[in-house]
N, C-alpha and C positions, 0 to 999 in steps of 0.2 A: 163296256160303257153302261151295260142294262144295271149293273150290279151299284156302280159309281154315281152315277145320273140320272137316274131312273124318269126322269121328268124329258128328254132326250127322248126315250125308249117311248113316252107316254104319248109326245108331239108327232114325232117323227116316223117311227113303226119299228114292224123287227126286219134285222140284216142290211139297216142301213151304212156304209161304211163311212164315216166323216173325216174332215182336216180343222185339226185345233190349230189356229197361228195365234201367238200369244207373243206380245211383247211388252217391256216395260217404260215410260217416261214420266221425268219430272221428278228423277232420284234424287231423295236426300239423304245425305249419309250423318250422322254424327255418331260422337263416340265419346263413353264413357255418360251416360246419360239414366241415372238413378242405378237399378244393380245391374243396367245392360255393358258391354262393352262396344258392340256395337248396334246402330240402329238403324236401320235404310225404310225411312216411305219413300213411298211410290203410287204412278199412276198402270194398272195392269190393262192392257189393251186386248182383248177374245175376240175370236172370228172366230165363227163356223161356218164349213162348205161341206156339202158331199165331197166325199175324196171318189174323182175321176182317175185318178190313177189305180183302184180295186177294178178289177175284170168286174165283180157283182154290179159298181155302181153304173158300166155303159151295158149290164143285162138290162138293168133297169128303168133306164130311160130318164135319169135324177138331174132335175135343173141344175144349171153350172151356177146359179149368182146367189151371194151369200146370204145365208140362214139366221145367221145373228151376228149381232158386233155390240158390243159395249166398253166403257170403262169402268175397273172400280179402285177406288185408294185401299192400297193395302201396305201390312206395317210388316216386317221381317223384323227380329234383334235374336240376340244372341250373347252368349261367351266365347271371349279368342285368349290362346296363350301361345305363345312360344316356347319351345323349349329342346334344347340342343338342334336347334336350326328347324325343330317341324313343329310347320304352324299346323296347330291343331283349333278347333272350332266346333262350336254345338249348337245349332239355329235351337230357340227354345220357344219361339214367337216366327209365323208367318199366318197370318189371318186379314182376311176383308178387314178394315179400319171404317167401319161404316159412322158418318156423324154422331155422337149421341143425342146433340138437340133435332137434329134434321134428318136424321136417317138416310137413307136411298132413295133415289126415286123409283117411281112405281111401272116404268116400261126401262128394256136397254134401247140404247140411242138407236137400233137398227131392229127391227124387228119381221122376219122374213116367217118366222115358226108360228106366227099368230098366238105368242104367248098372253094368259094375260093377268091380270095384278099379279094374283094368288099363284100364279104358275111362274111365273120372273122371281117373285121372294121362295118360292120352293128352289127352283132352280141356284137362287143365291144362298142358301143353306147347305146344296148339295156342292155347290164351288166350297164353301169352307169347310167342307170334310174331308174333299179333295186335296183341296190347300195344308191342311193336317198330315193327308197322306201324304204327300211329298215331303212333307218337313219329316216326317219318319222316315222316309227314303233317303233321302239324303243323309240325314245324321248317320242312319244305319248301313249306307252303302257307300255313299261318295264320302263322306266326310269322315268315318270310323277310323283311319289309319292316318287321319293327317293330310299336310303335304310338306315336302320337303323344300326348301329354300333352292331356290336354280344356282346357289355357290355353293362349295363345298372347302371352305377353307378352317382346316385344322385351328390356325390361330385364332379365330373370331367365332364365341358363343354370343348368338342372339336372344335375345328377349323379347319382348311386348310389354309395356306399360300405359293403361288405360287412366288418364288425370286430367280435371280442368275442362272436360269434351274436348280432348286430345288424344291421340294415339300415340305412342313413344317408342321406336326401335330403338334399343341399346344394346350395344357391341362391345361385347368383353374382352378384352385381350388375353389370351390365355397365356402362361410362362413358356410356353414352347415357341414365340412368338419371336424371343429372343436371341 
């Protein structure tokens, strides 16, 4: 985390152990939207705790109630294809969506680390390098090989057709079909 967050390292101290909960609402999906095929905003929700489950954090004696919490709008898109039943996919976009007239605001909603301006828009810089790093993870680990469709039937090639801010499955009949 010193390496990732450094601003964590700077608040907090060294050998702190923590728990990132992270989740998302207020998904929107659309698809086929300029050269994306698909495109999900969202709302990303962070908490940070000391993780009491590390033997270090009950050495240390680390308050139980949360460190920080905020939201922030974040945009994900990408390329999706089909082909011979494996959907394949390439995020090309996952970054903070900060307003351009409005920007962010200058605290997160919960503020436990006594962050302050200059130390929340650091820390918000250091989430979308983060955010970067995962979109390389992903592409490059989860998503590299595909996924394969949960049927496997001989007769039927699939497709993927992106028109209109529609997504289109199309199922070919093969001659073996017959």
């Amino acid at each position: 985390m010193k390496r990732d967050m450094p601003i964590l390292h700077k608040k907090l101290g060294e050998n702190k152990p923590l728990t990132f909960i992270m989740s998302f609402r207020d998904m929107k999906v659309g698809f086929a939207q300029g050269d994306k095929d698909v495109t999900l905003e969202m709302v990303a929700r962070i908490a940070i705790y000391y993780d009491h489950s590390d033997p270090l954090a009950a050495k240390k004696n680390l308050p139980k109630h949360e460190l920080f919490y905020d939201e922030f709008p974040v945009v994900a898109s990408g390329k999706v294809e089909c082909i011979n039943d494996l959907f394949k996919s390439e995020i090309d976009q996952l970054q903070l969506n900060i307003d351009k007239k409005y920007g962010q605001r200058d605290q997160p909603k919960r503020n436990n680390m006594d962050l302050t301006t200059n130390e929340y828009k650091e820390m918000l810089g250091q989430l979308q390098f983060t955010f970067n790093f995962w979109r390389k993870y992903l592409n490059d680990v989860l998503l590299r090989d595909g996924t394969r469709f949960p049927y496997n039937m001989k007769e039927f090639d699939t497709t993927v057709k992106f028109k209109n801010h529609a997504m289109y499955f199309l199922f070919e009949v093969e001659p073996t079909a017959y």
